[in-house]
MOPAC internal coordinates of N, CA, C and O (Angstrom, degrees):
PM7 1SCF
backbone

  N    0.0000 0     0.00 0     0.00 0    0    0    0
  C    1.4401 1     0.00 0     0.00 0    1    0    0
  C    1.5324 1   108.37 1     0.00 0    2    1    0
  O    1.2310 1   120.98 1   -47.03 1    3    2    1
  N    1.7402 1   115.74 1   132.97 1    3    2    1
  C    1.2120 1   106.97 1  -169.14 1    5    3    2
  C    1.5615 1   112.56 1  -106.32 1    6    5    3
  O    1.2310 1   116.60 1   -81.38 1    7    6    5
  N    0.9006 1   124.08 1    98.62 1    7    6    5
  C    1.7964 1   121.45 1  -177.21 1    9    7    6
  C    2.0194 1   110.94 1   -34.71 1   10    9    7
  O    1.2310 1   118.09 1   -46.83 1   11   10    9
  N    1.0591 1   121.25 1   133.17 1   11   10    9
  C    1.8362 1   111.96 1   176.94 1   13   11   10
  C    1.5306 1    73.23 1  -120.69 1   14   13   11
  O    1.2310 1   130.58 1   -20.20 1   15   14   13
  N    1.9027 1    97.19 1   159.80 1   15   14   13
  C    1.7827 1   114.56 1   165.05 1   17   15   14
  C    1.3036 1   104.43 1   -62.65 1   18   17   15
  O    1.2310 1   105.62 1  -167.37 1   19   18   17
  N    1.7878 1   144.26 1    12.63 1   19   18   17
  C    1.1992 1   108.59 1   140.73 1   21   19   18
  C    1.6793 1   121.15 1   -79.04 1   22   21   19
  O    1.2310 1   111.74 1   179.71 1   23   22   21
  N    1.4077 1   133.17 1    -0.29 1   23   22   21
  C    1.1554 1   126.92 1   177.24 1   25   23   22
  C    1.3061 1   115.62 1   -67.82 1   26   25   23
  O    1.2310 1   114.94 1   -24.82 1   27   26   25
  N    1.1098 1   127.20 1   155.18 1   27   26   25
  C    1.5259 1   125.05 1   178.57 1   29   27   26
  C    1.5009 1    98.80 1   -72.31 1   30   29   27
  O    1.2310 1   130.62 1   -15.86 1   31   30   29
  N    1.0276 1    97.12 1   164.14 1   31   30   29
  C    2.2664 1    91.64 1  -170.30 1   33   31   30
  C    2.0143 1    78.51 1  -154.94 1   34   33   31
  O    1.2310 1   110.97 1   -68.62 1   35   34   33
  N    1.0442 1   134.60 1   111.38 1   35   34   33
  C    1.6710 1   146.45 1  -173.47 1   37   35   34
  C    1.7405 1    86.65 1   -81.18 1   38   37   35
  O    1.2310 1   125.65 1   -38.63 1   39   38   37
  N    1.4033 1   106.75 1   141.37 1   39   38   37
  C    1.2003 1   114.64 1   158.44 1   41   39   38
  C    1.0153 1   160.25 1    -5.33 1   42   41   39
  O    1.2310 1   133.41 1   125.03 1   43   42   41
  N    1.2272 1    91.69 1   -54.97 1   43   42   41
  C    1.7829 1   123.80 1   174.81 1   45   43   42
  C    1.4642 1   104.11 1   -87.61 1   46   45   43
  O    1.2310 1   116.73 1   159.20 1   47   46   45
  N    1.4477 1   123.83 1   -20.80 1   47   46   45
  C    1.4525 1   109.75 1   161.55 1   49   47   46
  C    1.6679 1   116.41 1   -94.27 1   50   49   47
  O    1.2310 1   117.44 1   150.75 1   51   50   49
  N    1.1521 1   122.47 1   -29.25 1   51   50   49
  C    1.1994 1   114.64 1   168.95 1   53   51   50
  C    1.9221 1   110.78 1   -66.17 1   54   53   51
  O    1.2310 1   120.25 1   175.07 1   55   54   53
  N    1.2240 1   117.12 1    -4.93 1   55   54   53
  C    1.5568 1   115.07 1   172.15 1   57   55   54
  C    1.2601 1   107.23 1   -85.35 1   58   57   55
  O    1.2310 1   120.01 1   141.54 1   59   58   57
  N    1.4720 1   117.59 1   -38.46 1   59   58   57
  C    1.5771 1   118.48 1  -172.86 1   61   59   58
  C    1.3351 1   105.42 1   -87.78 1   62   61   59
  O    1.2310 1   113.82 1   153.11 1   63   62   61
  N    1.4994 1   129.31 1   -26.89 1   63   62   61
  C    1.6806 1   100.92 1   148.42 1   65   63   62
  C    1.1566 1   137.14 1   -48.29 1   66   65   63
  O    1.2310 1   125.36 1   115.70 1   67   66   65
  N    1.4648 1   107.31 1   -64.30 1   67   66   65
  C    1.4887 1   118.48 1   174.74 1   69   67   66
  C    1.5170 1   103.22 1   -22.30 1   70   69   67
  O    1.2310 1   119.05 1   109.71 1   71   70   69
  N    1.3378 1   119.42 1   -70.29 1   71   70   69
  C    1.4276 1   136.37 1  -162.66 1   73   71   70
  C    1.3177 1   108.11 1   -46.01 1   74   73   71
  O    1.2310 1   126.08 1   132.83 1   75   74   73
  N    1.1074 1   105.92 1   -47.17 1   75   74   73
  C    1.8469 1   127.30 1   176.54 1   77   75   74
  C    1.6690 1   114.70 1   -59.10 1   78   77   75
  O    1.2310 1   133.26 1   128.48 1   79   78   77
  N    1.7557 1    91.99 1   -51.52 1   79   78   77
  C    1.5272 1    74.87 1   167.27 1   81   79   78
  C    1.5769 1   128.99 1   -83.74 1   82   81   79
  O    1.2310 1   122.79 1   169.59 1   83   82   81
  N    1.4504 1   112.26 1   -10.41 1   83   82   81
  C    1.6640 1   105.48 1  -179.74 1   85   83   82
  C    1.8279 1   113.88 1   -58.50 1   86   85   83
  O    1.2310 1   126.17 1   146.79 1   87   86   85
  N    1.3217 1   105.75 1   -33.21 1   87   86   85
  C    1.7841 1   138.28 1  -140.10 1   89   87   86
  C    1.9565 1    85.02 1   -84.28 1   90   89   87
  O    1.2310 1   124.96 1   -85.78 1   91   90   89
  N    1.6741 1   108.07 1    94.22 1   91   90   89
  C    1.5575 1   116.89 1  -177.51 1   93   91   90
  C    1.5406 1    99.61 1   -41.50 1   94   93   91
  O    1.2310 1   106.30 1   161.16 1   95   94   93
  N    1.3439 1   143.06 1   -18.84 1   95   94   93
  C    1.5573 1   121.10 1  -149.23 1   97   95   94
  C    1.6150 1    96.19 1  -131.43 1   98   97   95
  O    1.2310 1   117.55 1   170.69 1   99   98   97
  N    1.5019 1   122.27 1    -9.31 1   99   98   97
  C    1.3641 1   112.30 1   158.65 1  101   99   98
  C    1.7253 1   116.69 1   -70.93 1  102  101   99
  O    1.2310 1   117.75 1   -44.41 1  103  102  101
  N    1.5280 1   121.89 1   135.59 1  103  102  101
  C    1.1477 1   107.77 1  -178.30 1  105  103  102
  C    1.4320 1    88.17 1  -103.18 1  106  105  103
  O    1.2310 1   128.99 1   -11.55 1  107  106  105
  N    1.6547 1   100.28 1   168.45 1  107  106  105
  C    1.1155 1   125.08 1   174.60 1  109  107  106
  C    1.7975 1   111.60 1   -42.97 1  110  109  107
  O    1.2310 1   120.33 1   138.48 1  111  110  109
  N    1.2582 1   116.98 1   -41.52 1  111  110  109
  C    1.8571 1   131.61 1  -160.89 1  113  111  110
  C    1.5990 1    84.72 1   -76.46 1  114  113  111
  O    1.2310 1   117.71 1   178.84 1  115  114  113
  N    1.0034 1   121.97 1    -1.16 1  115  114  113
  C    1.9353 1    96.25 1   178.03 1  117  115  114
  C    1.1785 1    97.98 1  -125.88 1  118  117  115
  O    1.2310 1   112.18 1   167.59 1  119  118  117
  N    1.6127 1   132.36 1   -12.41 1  119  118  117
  C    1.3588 1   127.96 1   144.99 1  121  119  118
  C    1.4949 1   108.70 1   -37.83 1  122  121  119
  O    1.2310 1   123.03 1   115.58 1  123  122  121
  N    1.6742 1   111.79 1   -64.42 1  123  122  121
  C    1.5223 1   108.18 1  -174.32 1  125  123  122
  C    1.4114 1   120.50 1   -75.85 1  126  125  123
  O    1.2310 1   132.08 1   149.10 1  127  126  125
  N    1.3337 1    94.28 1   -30.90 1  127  126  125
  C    1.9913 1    75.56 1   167.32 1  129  127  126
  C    1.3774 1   140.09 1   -77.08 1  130  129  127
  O    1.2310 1   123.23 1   176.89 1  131  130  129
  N    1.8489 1   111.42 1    -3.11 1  131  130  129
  C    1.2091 1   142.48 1   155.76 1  133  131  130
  C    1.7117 1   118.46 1   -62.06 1  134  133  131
  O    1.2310 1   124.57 1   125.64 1  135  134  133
  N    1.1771 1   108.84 1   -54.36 1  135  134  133
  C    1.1683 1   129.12 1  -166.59 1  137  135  134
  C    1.1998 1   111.18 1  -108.80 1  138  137  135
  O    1.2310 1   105.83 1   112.27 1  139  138  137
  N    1.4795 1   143.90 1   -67.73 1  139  138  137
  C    1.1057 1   155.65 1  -131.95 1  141  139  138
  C    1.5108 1   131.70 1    78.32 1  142  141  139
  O    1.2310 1   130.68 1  -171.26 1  143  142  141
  N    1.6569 1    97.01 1     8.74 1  143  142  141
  C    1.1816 1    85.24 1   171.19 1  145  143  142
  C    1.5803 1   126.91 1  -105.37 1  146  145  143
  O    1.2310 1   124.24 1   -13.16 1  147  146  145
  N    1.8102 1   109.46 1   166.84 1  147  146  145
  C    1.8877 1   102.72 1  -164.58 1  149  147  146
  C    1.3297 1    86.56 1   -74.61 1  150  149  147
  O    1.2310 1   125.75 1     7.17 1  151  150  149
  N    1.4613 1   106.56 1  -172.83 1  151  150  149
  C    1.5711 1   138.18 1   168.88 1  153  151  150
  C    1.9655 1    98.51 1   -54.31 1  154  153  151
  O    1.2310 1   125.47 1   137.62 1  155  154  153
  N    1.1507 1   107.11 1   -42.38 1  155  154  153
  C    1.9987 1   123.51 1  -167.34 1  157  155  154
  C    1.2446 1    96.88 1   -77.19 1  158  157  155
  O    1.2310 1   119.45 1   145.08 1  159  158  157
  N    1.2871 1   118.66 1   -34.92 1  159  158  157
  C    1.7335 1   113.59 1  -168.29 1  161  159  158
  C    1.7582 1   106.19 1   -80.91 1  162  161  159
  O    1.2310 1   124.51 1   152.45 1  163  162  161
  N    1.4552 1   108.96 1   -27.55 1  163  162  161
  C    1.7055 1   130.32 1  -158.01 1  165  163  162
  C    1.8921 1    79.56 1   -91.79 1  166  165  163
  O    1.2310 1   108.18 1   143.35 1  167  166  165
  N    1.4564 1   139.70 1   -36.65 1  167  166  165
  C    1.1438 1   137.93 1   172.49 1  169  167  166
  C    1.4437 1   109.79 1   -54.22 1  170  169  167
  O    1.2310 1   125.04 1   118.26 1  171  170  169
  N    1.6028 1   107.93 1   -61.74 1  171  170  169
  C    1.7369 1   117.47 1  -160.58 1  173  171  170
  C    1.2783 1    92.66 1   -73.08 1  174  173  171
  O    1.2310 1   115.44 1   137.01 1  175  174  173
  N    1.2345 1   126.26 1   -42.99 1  175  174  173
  C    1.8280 1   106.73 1  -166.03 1  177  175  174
  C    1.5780 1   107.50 1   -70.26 1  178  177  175
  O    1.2310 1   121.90 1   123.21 1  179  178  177
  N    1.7217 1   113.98 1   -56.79 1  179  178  177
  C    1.8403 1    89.89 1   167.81 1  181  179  178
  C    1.4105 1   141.25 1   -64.37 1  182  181  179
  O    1.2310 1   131.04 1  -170.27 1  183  182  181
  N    1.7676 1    96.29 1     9.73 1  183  182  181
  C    1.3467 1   101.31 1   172.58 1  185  183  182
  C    1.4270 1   106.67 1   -81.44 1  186  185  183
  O    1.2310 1   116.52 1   135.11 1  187  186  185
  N    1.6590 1   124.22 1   -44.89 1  187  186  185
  C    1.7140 1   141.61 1  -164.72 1  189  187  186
  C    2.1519 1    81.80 1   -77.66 1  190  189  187
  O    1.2310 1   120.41 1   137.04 1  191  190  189
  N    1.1028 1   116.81 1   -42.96 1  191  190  189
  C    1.3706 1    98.73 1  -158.27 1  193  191  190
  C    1.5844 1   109.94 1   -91.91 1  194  193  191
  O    1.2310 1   116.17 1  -176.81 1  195  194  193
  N    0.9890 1   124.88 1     3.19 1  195  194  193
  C    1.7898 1   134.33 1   175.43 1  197  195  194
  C    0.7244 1   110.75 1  -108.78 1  198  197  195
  O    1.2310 1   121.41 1   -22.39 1  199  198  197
  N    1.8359 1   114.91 1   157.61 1  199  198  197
  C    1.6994 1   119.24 1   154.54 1  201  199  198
  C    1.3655 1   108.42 1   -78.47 1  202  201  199
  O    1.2310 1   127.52 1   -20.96 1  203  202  201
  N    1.6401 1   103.12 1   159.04 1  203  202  201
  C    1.2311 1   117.26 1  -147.74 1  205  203  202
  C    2.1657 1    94.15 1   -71.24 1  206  205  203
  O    1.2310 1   138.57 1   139.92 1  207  206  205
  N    1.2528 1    81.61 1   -40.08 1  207  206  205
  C    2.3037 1    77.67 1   174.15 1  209  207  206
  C    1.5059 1   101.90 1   -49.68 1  210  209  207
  O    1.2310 1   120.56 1   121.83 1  211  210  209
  N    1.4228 1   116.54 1   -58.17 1  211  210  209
  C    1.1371 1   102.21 1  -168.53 1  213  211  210
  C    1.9097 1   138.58 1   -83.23 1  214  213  211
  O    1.2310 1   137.90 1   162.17 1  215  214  213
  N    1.0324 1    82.91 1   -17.83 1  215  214  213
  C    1.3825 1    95.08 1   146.07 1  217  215  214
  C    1.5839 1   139.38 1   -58.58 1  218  217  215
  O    1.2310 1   119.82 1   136.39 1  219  218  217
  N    1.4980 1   117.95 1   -43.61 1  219  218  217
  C    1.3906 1   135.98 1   169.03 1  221  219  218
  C    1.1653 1   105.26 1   -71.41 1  222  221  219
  O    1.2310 1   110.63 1   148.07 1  223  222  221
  N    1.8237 1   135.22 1   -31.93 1  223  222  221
  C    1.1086 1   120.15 1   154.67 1  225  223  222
  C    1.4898 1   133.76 1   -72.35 1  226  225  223
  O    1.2310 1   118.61 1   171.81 1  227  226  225
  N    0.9539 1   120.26 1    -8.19 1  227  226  225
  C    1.5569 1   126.90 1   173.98 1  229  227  226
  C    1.8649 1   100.54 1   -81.20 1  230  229  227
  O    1.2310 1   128.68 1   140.02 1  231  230  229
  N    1.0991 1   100.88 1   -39.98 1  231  230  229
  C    1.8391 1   100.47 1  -160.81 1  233  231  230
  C    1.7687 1    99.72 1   -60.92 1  234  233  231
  O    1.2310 1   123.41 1   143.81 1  235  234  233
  N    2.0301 1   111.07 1   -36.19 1  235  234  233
  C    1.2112 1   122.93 1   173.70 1  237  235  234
  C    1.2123 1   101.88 1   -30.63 1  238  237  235
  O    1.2310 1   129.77 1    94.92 1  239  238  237
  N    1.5044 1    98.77 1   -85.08 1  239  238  237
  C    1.0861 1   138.55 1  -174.87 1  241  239  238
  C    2.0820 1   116.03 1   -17.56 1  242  241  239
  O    1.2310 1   125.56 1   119.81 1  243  242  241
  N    1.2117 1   106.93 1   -60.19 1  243  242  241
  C    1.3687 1   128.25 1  -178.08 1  245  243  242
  C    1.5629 1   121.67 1   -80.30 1  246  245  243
  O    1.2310 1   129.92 1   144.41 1  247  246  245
  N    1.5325 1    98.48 1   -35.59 1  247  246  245
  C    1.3716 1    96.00 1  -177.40 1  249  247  246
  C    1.4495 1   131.38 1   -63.38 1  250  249  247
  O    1.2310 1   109.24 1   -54.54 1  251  250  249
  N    1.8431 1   137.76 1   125.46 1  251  250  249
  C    0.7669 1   103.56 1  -178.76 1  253  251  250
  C    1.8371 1   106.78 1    93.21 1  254  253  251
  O    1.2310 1   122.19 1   138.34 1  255  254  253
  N    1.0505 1   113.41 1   -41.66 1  255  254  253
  C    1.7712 1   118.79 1  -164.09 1  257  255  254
  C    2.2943 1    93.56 1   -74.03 1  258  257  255
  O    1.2310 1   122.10 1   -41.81 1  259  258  257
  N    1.0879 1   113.58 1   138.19 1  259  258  257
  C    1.6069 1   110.46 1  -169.39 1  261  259  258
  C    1.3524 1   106.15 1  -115.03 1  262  261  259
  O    1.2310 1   120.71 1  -163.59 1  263  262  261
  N    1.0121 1   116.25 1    16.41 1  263  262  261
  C    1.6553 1   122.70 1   154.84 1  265  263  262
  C    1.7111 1   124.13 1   -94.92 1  266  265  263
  O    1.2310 1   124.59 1   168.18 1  267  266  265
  N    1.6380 1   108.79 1   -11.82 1  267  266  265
  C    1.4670 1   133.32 1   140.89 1  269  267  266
  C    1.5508 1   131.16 1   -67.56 1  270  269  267
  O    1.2310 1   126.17 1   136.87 1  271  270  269
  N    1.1936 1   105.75 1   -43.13 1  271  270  269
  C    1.8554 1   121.60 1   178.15 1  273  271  270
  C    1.6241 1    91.82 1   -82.91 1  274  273  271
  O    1.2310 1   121.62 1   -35.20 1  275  274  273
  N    1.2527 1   114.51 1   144.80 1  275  274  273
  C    1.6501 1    96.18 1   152.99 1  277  275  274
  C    1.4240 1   102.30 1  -118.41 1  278  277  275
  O    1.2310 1   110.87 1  -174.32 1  279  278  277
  N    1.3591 1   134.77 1     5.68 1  279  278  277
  C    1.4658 1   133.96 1   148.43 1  281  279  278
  C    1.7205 1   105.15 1   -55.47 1  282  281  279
  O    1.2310 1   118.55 1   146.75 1  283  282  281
  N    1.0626 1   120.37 1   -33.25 1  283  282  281
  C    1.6760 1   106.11 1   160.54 1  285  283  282
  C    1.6000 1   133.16 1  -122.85 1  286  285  283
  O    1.2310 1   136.54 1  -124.80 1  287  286  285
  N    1.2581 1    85.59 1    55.20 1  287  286  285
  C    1.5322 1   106.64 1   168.23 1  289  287  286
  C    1.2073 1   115.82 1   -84.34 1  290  289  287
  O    1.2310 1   115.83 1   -35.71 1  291  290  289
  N    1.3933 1   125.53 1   144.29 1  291  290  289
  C    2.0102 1   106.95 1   160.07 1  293  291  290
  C    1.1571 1    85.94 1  -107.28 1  294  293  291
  O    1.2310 1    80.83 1  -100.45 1  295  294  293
  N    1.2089 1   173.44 1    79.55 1  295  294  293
  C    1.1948 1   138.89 1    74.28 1  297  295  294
  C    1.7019 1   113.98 1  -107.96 1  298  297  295
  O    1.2310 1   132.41 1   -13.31 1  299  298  297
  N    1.2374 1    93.63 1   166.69 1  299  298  297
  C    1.7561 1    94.81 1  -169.88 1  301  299  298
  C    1.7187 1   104.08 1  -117.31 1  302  301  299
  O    1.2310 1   114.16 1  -179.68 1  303  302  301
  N    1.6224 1   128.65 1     0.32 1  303  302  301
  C    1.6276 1   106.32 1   175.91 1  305  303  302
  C    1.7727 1    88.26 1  -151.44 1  306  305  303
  O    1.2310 1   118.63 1    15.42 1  307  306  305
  N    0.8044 1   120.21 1  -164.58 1  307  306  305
  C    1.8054 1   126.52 1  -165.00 1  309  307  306
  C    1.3335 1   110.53 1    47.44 1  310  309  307
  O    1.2310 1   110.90 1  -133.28 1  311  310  309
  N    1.1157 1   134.73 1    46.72 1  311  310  309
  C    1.4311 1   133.00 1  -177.92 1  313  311  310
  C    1.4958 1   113.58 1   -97.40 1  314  313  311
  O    1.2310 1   112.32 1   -16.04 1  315  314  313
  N    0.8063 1   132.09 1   163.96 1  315  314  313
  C    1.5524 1   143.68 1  -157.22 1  317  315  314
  C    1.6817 1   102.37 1   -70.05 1  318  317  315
  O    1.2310 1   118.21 1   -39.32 1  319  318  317
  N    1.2916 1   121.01 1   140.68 1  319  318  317
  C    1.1156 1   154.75 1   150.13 1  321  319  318
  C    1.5308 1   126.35 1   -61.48 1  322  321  319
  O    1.2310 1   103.04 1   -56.24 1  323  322  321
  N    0.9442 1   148.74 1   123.76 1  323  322  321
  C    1.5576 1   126.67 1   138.52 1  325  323  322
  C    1.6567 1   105.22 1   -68.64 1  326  325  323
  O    1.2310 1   127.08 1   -26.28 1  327  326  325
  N    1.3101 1   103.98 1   153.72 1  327  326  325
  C    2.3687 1   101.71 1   150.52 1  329  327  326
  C    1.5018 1    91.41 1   -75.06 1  330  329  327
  O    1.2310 1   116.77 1   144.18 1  331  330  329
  N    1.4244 1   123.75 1   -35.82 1  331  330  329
  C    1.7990 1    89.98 1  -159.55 1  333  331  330
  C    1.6895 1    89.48 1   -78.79 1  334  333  331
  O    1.2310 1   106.45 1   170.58 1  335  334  333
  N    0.8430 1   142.79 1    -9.42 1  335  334  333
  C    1.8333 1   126.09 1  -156.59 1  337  335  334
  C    1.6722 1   103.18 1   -84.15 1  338  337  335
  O    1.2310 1   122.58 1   -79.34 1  339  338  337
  N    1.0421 1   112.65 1   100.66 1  339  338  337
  C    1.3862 1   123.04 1  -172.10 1  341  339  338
  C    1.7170 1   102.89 1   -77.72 1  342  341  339
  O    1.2310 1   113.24 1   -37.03 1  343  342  341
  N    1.1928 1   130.38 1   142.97 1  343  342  341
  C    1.2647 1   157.07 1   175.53 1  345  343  342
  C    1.5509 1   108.73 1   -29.50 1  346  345  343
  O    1.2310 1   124.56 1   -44.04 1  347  346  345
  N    1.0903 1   108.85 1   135.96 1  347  346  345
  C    1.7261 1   114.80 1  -176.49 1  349  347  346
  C    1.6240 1   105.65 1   -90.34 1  350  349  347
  O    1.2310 1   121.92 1   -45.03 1  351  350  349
  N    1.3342 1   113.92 1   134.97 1  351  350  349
  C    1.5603 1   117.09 1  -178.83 1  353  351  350
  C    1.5169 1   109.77 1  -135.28 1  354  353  351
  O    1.2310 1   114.72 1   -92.52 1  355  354  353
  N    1.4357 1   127.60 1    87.48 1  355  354  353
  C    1.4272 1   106.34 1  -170.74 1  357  355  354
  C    1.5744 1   125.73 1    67.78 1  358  357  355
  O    1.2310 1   134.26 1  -132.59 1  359  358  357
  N    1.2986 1    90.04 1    47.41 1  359  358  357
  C    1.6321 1   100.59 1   178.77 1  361  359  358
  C    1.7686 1   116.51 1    37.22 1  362  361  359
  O    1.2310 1   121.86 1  -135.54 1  363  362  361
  N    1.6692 1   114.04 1    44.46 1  363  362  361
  C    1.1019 1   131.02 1  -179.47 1  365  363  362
  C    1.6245 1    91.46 1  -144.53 1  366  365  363
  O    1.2310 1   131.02 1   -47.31 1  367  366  365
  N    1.2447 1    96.33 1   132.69 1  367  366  365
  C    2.1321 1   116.01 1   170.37 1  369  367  366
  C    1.6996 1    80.51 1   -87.80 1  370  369  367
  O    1.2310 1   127.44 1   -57.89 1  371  370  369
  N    1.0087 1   103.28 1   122.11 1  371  370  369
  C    2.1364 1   109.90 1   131.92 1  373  371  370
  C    1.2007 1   130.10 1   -73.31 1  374  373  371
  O    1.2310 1   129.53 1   -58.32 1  375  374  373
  N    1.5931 1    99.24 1   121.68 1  375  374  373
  C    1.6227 1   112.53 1  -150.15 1  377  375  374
  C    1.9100 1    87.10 1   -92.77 1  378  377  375
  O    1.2310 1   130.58 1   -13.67 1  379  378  377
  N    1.4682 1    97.20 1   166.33 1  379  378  377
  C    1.3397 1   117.99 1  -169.30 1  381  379  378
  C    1.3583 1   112.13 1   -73.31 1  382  381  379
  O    1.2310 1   120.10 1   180.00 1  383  382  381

């Protein structure tokens, strides 16, 4: 089931996106396999949920960057961690 920004998305998950998307070595594909949301949906919501400076600096920031894409990654497994990113179980994060 794929969540769209009409789903209600609670706080605390729209924070742990955000977070996800600032974080250079999370790609977008574990945003969506976390969440359900695309690369466009992970765009429009920090577009509705930022100021507009800071927002235009993140898009800099991301665009283009291949530790976000994993179609342009060169490597495909040892990839970065957060400590806070708790373990995936059934397309559900376990919250803290």
């Amino acid at each position: 089931m794929t969540k769209t920004l009409n789903t209600k998305l609670n706080q605390q998950d729209i924070d742990r996106i955000i977070e996800m998307a600032w974080e250079d070595r999370t790609p977008f594909g574990a945003i969506e396999l976390q969440y359900g949301l695309s690369e466009g949906q992970v765009i429009q919501l920090m577009r509705r949920e930022m100021k507009r400076s800071s927002f235009k600096m993140w898009r800099q920031r991301v665009q283009g960057r291949s530790t976000k894409h994993r179609a342009k990654r060169q490597f495909s497994q040892g990839a970065f961690k957060c400590s806070r990113q708790k373990s995936i179980t059934h397309n559900k994060i376990s919250k803290r």
